[in-house]
N, C-alpha and C positions, 0 to 999 in steps of 0.2 A: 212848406212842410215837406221839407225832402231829405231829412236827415231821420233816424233812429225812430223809425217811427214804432217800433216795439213798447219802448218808453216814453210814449208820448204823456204820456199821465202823471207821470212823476215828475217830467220834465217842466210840465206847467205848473208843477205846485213849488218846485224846487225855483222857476221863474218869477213866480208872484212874490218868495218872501226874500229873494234875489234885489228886485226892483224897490222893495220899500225904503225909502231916506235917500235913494241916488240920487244927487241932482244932477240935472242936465248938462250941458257944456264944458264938466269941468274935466272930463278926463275919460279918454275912447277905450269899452272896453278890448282886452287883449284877443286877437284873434282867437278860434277853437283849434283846439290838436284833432285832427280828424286821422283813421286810419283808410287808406287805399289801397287798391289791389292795381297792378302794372302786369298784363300780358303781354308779353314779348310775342314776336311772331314766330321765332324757333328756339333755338339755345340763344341762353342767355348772355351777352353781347360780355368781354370779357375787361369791360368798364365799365359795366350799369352801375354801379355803386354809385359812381364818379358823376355819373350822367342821371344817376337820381339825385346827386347832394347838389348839383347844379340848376336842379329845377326845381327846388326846395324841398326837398322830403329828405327823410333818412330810413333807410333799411332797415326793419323790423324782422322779417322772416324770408328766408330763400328758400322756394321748391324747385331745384332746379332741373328736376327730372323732367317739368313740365313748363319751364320757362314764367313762372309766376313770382312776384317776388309782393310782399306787403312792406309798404311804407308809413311811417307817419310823417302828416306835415300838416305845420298851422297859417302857412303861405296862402294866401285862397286861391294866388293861381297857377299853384303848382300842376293839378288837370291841365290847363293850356300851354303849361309851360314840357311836361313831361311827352307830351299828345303829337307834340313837334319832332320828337325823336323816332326817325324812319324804322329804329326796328320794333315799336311799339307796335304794336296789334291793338290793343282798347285801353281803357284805363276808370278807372270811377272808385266810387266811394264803397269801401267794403261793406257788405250790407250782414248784420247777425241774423242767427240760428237762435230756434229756442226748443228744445223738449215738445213732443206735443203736449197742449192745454190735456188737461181734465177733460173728460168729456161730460160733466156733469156744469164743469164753472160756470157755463152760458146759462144756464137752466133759471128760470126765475122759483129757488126754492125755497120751502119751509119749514127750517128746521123742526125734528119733533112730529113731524107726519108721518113720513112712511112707516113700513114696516121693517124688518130685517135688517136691519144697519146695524146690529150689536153682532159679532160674530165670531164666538169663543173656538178657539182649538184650545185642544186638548196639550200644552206643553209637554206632557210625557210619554205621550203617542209615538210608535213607533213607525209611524206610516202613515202619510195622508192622502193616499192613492187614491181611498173612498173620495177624496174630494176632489180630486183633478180628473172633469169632466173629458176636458180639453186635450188631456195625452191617455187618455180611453179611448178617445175618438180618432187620434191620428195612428194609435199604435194598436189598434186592433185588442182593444182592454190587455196592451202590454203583451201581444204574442211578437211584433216587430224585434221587442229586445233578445229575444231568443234565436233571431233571424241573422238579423247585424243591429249593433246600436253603439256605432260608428267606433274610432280607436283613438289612441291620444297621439298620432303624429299628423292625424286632420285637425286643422287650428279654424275656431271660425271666430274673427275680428269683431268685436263688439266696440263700434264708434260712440261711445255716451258717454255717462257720471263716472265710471270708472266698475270696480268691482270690490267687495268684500272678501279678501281672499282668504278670510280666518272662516267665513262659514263652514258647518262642517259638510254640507252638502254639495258645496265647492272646492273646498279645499285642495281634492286632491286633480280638479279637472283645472283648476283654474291658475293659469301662466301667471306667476309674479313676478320670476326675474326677465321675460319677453314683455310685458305689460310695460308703456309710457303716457304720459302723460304731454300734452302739448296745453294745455292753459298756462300762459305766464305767472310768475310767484309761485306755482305748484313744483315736488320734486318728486311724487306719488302719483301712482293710479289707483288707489284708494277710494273708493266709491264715499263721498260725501253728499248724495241724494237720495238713493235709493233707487234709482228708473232703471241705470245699469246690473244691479246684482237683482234683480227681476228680471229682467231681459236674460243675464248671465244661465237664471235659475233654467228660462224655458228651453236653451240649446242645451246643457249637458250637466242639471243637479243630478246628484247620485246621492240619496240618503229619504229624508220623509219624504220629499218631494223629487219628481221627475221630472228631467230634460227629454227633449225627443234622441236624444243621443249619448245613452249616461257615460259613455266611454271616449267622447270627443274632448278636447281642449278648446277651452275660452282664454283667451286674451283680450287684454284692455288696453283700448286707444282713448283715454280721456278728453276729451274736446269741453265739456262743461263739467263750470263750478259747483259748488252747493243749490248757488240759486238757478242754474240753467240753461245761460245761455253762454252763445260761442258764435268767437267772429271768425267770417268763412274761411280764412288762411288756416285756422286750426284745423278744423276738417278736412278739407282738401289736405293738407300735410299730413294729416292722420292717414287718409288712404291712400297716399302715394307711399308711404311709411309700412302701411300694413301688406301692401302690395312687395313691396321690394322684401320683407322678411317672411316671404312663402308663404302666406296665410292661405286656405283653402277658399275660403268663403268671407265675407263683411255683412255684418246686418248693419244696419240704420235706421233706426226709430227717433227720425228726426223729422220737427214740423217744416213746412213749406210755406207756407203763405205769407210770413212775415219775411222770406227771401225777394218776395217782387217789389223792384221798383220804389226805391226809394228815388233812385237815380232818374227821376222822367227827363231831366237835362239834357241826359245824354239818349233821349228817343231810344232806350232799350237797348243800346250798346252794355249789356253791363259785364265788364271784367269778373265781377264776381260769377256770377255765370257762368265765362269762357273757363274759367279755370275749375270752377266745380264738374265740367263737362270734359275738360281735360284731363283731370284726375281719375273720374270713373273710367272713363276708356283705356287709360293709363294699366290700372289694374286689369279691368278684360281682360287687353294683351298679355298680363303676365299669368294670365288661367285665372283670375279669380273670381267667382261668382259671387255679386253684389245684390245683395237684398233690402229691400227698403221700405218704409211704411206709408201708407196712403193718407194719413192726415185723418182726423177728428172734427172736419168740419161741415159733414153731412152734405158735402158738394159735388156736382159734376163736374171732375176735372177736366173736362173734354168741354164745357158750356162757356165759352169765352161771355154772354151775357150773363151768366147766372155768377161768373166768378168777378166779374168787374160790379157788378151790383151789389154782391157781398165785400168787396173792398172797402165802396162807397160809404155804406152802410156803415163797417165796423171802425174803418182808419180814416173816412172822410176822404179818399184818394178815387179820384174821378180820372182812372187807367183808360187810354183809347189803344187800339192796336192790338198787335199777337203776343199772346201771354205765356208763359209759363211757371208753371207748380213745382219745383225741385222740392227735393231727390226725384219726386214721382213719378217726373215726365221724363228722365234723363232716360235716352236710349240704351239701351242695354241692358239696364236693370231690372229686378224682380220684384215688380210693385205689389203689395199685399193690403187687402180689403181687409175688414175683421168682421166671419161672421161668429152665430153666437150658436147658444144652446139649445133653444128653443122651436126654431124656424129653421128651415133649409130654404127657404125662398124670401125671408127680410133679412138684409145684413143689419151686425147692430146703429142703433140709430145714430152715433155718431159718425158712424164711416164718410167717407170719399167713396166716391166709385166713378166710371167712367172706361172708356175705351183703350185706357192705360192702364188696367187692372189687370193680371196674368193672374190671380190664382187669389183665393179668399185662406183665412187662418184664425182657428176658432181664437178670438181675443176678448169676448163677452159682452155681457154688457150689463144692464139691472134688471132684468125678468120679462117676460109677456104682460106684468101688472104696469109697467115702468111707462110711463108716457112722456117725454121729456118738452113737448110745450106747456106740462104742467095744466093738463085739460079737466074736467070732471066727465065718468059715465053719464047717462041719463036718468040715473038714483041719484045724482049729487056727489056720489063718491070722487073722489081724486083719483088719479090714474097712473101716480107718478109714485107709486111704493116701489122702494128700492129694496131689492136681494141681491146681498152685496155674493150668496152662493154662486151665483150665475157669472160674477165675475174670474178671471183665472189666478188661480193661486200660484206661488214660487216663491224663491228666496228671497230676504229683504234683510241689510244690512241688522245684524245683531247688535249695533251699538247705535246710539241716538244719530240722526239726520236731518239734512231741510236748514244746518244753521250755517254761521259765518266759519270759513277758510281759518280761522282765527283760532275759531272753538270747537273742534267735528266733532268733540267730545260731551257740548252743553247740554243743558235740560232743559231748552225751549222747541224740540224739535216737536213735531205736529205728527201725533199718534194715530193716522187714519188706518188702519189695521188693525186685523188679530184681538187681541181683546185689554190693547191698550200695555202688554208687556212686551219686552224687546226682546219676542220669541225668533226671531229672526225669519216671517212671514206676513208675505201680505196678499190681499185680492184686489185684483188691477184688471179696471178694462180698459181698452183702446184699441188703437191700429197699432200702437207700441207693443203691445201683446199679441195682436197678431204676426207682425213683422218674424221675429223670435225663431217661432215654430218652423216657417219657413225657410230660416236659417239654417236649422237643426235639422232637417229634413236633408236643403241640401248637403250637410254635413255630410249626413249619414252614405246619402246617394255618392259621396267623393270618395269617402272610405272604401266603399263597395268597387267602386269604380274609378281611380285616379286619373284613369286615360282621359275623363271625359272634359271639353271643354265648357267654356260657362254655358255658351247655346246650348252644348246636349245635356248640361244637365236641368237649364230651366228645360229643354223640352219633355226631359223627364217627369220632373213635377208636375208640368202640364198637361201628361196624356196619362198622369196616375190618381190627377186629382177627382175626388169625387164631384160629379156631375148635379149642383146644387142652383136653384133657380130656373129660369127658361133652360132647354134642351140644349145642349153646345156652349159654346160661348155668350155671356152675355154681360152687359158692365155693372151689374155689380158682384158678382162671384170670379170675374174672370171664365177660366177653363174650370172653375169651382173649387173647392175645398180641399186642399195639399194635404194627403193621407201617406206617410213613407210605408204602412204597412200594406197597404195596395201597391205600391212599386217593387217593395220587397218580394212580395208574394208572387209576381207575373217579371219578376225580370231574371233573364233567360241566362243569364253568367253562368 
C-alpha cells in the first residue's frame, strides 16, 4: 500500500470488477505508468533527458530553476536505476495534493437536522457587507480601506482551481492575461471548482462583497482540476512560476496530510518534499511572501503521536520516524489556523494547530450550537445544528461547477450555497478561508511597504495580530488573529 493512497477507495472497487473472469497464467498484467519526481543535487546536468531515457523514464515536466524534473515511467526499476546517477540528490514516487476536505465530511451527519442550512441572499442587493463578519473584524468594520487597501501593481498568487474572472466583483482585480494554468489537457485558468474564486474573493473582491485589499490584483496559478487534485510537480512549477513573474505574495489553501509518505521504501527520503521545499525558498529569495493553510483535520501538527495515529486510523499507514505536514511545516512560511466568530479562545473545530502556527484568520465555522462529534446536550437535543451565517462569505464561480474538464458548463454541479441560484456566492469554512485573509493582509502590508522582505512582513502581521487565546503566543492562535487595520493604524510610515 504504497502508491496513491488518496484514491485508495476507488481503487479497490475499480480492482474487484478489474479481476472478475481473469484467468490466471494466461497473460502478465502490463506494468503501471507511475509519475516521479528526480532532484538533482544543483543544476540540472546538461544531459538529464538522456540519463532519464536511459534509466527508463521519460520527461514529463522541467523546473529547472530548482533542479527538479517529473518523469513518467512504467520500468519498476527505474528508482534503482536513475538513484545511480551521481548527480541525483533523491528520487521517489511523486506523491498528489488535494483541496482541503470539507470540514464537515468526516462528521457522522443527519441530513434534515440541523437548523440554518437554507441561506437566502438577496440577489438584488447591493451589498453584502451586513454579512461579512470576517472583513469587519480584520478591517476595523471597513475603516482599513480608507487607510490603504493595497493597489493593483501588488499581485498576490492564488495557487488552486483557478479564478472566475468574468465575476463582476473580480473582474476588474483579477489578472487574466498573467493567470496560467499547469494541469495537463487544460489551456485556461478558469476556475472549474469554485475553492479558488473564493479564496480569490477573500484577497481583493470589489463589489457586494469584500476582499481585505479591494485594490490589490489576484492572479491565477491553476494546479487543480474540477475534481481537485494535483500532482506535486504542478505546484512546485506553479510557485517557482509565480515567483519569477514578481508576484508580491502566494497563498495556498492546500491539504497536507495526503502529502506523507507514500514512499515508506525509501525511509523518508522523499523527492517530493525536497523539491516542494526547494521551491518555497526559491520564492523567499526572490521577496515573495508565501502564505499557507493549516489543514482541516483538528490536529497537532507538532504531535508526531497524535499524527501517526491518525494516519493509522484513516489510511491504515503505520508511519514510524520524523514526519512532516506540508505546506504547513515548510520553513519560511505563513501558517494560518482558522478562528471563528464566536470564541476568541476555541479556534474553529476543524483547524490544525500546533507550534507551526504564526497567526489565526477568521475562516468560520457552523456556530457555538455546532458540535461536530454529533453529541446530544443533556435534554437530548443534538448539538451539531449548523449556521451556515457563521461561515465566510465571497465570490463563487457564477456559472455551474464541481463537473468534468469536458463540460465546466453541465447541470450536475452540486448547489451547496446561496439559495441554490448561480448568484455567484457562497459561505465556506475551513483553513482555506482562513489562509485568504492572510494573504490579503499581506498584500496590503507590501503595497504600503515594498521595501519589506517576506521576514518583515510576517513580522508584521505578527506584532499586529490581535492577541486571541492564552496571553502571547500559543498553538492554536499563533501570535493570534492577523487584523491589517491594527497594523494600519500603529505603523509609523
Amino acid at each position: 500500500m504504497k502508491k496513491k493512497l488518496a484514491v485508495l477507495s476507488i481503487c479497490s472497487a475499480l480492482s474487484f470488477s478489474l479481476l472478475v473472469g481473469v484467468q490466471p497464467n494466461k497473460t502478465k498484467a502490463a506494468p503501471e505508468l507511475e509519475h516521479y519526481v528526480v532532484a538533482y543535487k544543483g543544476k540540472l546536468p546538461s544531459n538529464f533527458s538522456e540519463r532519464i531515457q536511459k534509466s527508463g523514464g521519460k520527461v514529463e515536466r522541467i523546473i529547472e530553476e530548482i533542479g527538479i524534473v517529473e518523469v513518467a515511467s512504467a520500468d519498476p526499476t527505474f528508482l534503482t536505476n536513475v538513484k545511480k546517477d551521481s548527480n541525483v540528490q533523491t528520487a521517489g514516487r511523486e506523491l498528489e495534493a488535494y483541496l482541503e476536505t470539507d470540514p464537515d465530511a468526516k462528521v457522522n451527519f443527519t441530513p434534515g437536522t440541523p437548523n440554518g442550512e437554507k441561506v437566502t441572499l438577496d440577489a438584488d442587493a447591493k451589498s453584502y457587507w451586513d454579512k461579512q463578519w470576517d472583513m469587519q473584524r480584520l478591517t476595523g468594520d471597513g475603516i482599513s480601506y480608507e487607510m490603504n487597501d493595497g493597489n493593483e501593481d501588488t499581485v498576490v498568487a492564488v495557487i488552486d482551481t483557478g479564478i472566475d474572472f468574468s465575476h463582476p466583483d473580480l473582474k476588474d482585480n483579477a489578472d487574466l492575461a498573467g493567470s496560467k494554468t499547469f494541469v495537463p489537457g487544460t489551456t485556461d485558468a478558469w476556475d472549474k471548482n469554485g475553492h479558488g474564486t473564493h479564496v480569490a474573493g477573500s484577497i481583493a473582491a470589489n463589489g457586494k462583497v469584500k476582499g481585505v485589499g479591494p485594490d490589490l490584483t489576484v492572479r491565477a496559478y491553476r494546479v487543480f482540476g474540477a475534481t481537485g487534485g494535483a500532482q506535486q510537480s504542478w505546484i512546485t512549477d506553479a510557485i517557482v512560476a509565480a515567483a519569477n513573474d514578481g508576484v508580491e505574495v502566494i497563498n495556498m489553501s492546500i491539504g497536507g496530510w495526503r502529502w506523507m509518505a507514500h514512499n515508506l521504501e525509501e525511509k523518508g527520503d522523499s523527492a517530493s518534499m525536497v523539491a516542494y521545499h526547494r521551491a518555497v525558498q526559491y520564492a523567499i529569495q526572490k521577496g515573495v511572501t508565501v502564505v499557507v493553510s493549516s489543514g482541516n483535520d483538528s490536529k497537532d501538527l507538532n504531535n508526531l503521536h497524535d499524527m501517526q495515529a491518525y494516519w493509522k486510523a484513516t489510511y491504515g499507514l503505520d508511519i514510524k520516524g520524523p514526519s512532516r505536514v506540508v505546506p504547513a511545516q515548510i520553513p519560511g512560511v505563513i501558517t494560518v489556523s482558522s478562528s471563528n466568530q464566536w470564541s476568541s479562545d476555541k479556534i474553529a473545530f476543524y483547524s490544525n494547530y500546533g507550534n507551526a502556527i504564526d497567526v489565526a484568520g477568521p475562516g468560520g465555522d457552523n456556530g457555538p450550537l455546532y458540535d461536530s462529534l454529533y453529541r446530544q446536550d443533556p435534554a437530548g437535543n443534538y448539538l451539531n445544528k449548523r449556521d451556515f451565517t457563521y461561515r465566510t462569505l465571497s465570490t463563487y464561480p457564477s456559472y455551474p461547477v464541481g463537473v468534468t474538464e469536458a463540460a465546466p458548463n453541465g447541470t450536475n454541479a452540486t448547489t451547496q450555497f446561496t439559495d441554490g441560484k448561480w448568484h455567484g456566492y457562497s459561505y465556506l469554512h475551513g483553513t482555506s478561508m482562513a489562509a485568504p485573509k492572510v494573504a490579503g493582509i499581506a498584500g496590503v502590508i507590501k503595497a504600503a511597504h515594498p521595501e519589506y522582505t517576506p521576514a518583515q512582513v510576517t513580522a508584521a502581521i505578527r506584532q499586529s495580530a490581535i492577541d486571541f487565546g492564552k496571553v502571547g503566543v500559543d498553538p492554536l492562535y499563533g501570535a493570534g488573529e492577523a487584523n491589517i487595520y491594527n497594523f494600519l493604524l500603529n505603523d509609523t510610515k
